[in-house]
N, C-alpha and C positions, 0 to 999 in steps of 0.2 A: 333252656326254658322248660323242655320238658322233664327235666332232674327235679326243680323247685316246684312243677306241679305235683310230683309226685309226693315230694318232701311233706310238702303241704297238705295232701290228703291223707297221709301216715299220721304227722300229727293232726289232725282234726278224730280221725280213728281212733287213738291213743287217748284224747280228752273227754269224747263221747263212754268208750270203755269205762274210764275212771270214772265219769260222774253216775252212770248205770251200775257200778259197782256195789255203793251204798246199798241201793235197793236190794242187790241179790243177797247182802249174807255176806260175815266177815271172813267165809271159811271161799266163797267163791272172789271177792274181793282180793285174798291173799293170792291165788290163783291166777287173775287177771294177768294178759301178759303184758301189758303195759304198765302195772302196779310198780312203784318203789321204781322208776327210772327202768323200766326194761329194757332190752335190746333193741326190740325192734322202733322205741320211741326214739332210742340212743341215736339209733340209727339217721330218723329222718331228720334229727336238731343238728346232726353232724352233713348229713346231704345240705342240709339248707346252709348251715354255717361254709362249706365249699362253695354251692352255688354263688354266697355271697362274695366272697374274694374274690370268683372267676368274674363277676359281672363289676369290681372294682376296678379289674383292667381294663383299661382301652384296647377295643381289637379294630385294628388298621382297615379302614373304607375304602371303598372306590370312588369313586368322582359321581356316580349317581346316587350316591350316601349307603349301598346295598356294605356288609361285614367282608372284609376281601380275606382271601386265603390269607393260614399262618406265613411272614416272610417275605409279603407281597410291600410291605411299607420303606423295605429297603431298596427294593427298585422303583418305588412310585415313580421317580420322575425318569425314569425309564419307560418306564410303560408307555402302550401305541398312544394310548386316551388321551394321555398328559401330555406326550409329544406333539398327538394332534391339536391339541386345543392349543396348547402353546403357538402352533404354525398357526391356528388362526385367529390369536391375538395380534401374533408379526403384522399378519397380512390384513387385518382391519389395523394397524399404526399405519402400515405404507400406504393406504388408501388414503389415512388421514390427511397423509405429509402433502401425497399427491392433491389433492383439494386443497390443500392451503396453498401448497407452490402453484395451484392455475389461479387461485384467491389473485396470490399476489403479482402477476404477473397481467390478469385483466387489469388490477389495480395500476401497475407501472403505465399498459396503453393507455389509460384514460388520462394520467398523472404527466404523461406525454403530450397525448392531443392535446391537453390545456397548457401547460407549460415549454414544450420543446421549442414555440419560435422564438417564445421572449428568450429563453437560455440564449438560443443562436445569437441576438440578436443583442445582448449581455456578453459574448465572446468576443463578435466583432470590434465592438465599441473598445472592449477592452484591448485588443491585439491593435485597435488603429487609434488610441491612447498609447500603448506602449511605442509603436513606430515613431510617434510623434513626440514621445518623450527623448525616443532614442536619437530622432533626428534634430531636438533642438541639443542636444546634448554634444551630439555631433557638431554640429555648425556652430557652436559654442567654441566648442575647444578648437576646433579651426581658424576662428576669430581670434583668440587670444593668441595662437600659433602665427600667424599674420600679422599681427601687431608686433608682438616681440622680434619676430622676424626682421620685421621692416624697420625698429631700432638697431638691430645688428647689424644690418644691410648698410647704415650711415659708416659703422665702426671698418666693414669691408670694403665702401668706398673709399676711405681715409689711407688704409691701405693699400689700394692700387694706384692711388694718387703717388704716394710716397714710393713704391715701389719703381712708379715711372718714372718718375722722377728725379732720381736719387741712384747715383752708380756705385757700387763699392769699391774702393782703389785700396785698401788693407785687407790682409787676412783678420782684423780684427774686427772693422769693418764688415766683411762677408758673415763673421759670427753670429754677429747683431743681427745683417740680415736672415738668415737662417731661423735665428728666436722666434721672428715675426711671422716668417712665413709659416713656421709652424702653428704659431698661434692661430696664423688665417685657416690652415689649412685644417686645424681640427676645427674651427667654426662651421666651416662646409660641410665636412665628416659628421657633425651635430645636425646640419637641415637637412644633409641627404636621412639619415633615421630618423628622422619629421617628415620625410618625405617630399620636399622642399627641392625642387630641381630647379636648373638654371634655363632660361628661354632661349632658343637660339634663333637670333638675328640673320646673322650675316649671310650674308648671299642670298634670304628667304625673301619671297615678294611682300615687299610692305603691306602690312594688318594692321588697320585703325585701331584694333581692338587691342593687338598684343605689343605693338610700335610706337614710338613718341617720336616724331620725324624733326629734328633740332634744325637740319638744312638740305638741301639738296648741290650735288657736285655733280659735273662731269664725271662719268667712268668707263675708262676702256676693259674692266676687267668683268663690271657688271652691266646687265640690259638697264633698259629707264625703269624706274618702280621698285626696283630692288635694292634691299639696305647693300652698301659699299663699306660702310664705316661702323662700328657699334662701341657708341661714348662712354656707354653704362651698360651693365647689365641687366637684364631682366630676369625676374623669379616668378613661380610659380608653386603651388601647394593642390594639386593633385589638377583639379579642373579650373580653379580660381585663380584669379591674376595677383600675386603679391606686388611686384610692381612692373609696369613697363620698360621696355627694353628705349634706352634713349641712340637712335640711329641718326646716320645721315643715308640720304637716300640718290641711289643716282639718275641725273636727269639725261 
């Protein structure tokens, strides 16, 4: 700044000379030292033409806009200034975040208070619909399990009818037996993985509930009330009665 003042007072000097020149006389005129491009005019159009370039360049600031030293613009974001303001951009965001995160978190209590019983109240319904679906779904398929059961149950009567009834006197004979009895015996092998167990009568004290009492006998081997004989079997499928057990009972 202070080069261009200077620059600038040289030529103001230099044009003032010149135009005083005329006056004096063409013998002081030639004299003048500013005349014909002198030195020291040369001078101040070449300071000022420098001045001008240097003021072409950008010289590197500080953060309060002050011209920072040459070399300073490669470590600006080094510098303490820039580090600190940057830390306290950081810490004015995490204040933000934190105000929003207690935002939303008064927002959740409130969104709570009003909503939280109906939710509860929306879960139950729903967990004692699902039990209920699962419990007709159960008692369902137990039904149908009891049914088909109790169709097979005719096919396994038919079979110990025959079996009792019927001696084998051939080895070819006992073959035939054998078929059958297999056949029985995977049918049972099928309700026991149904779950499908057989009721046991004999010798147990007569139950209305689980007994079909066909007659009553004398027995020396059982007290009075207790099945003696069991005519038929009885089944069961976990807790339910698939069919009663047909007994006699002794008196």
């Amino acid at each position: 700044m202070e080069n261009r003042l200077i620059a600038l007072l040289l030529t103001w000097i230099c044009v003032f000379i010149s135009t005083e020149g005329f006056a004096l006389g063409p013998s002081m005129v030639n004299d003048a030292p500013c005349m014909k491009r002198s030195s020291t005019c040369m001078f101040a159009e070449d300071a000022e033409a420098n001045n001008d370039g240097e003021s072409a360049e950008e010289a590197p600031t500080t953060d309060d806009g002050a011209t920072a030293p040459a070399g300073l613009g490669d470590d600006i974001l080094n510098s303490p200034a820039f580090l600190k303001r940057k830390l306290d951009v950081i810490k004015s965001d995490i204040e933000k975040t934190d105000e929003a995160i207690e935002t939303a978190k008064a927002q959740l209590e409130e969104n709570k208070a009003e909503w939280e019983q109906k939710i509860k109240s929306l879960e139950l319904e729903f967990t004692a619909i699902q039990k209920r679906f699962g419990r007709v779904g159960s008692e369902s398929e137990q039904t149908a399990i009891i049914d088909v059961s109790r169709k097979m149950l005719e096919v396994l009567d038919t079979y110990d009818r025959a079996f009792m009834a019927i001696e084998s006197e051939t080895a070819e004979d006992e073959a035939v037996e054998a078929k059958y009895k297999q056949t029985y015996n995977k049918v049972l092998s099928i309700f026991k993985d149904l779950g499908i167990t057989e009721l046991e009568a004999l010798g147990k004290e007569f139950d209305y509930e689980f007994h079909q009492a066909v007659m009553q006998r004398p027995s020396d081997e059982y007290d009075e009330g207790f099945v003696c004989d069991e005519l038929q079997k009885g089944y069961m499928l976990g807790n339910k009665l698939i069919r009663a057990a047909m007994v006699s009972v002794a008196a």
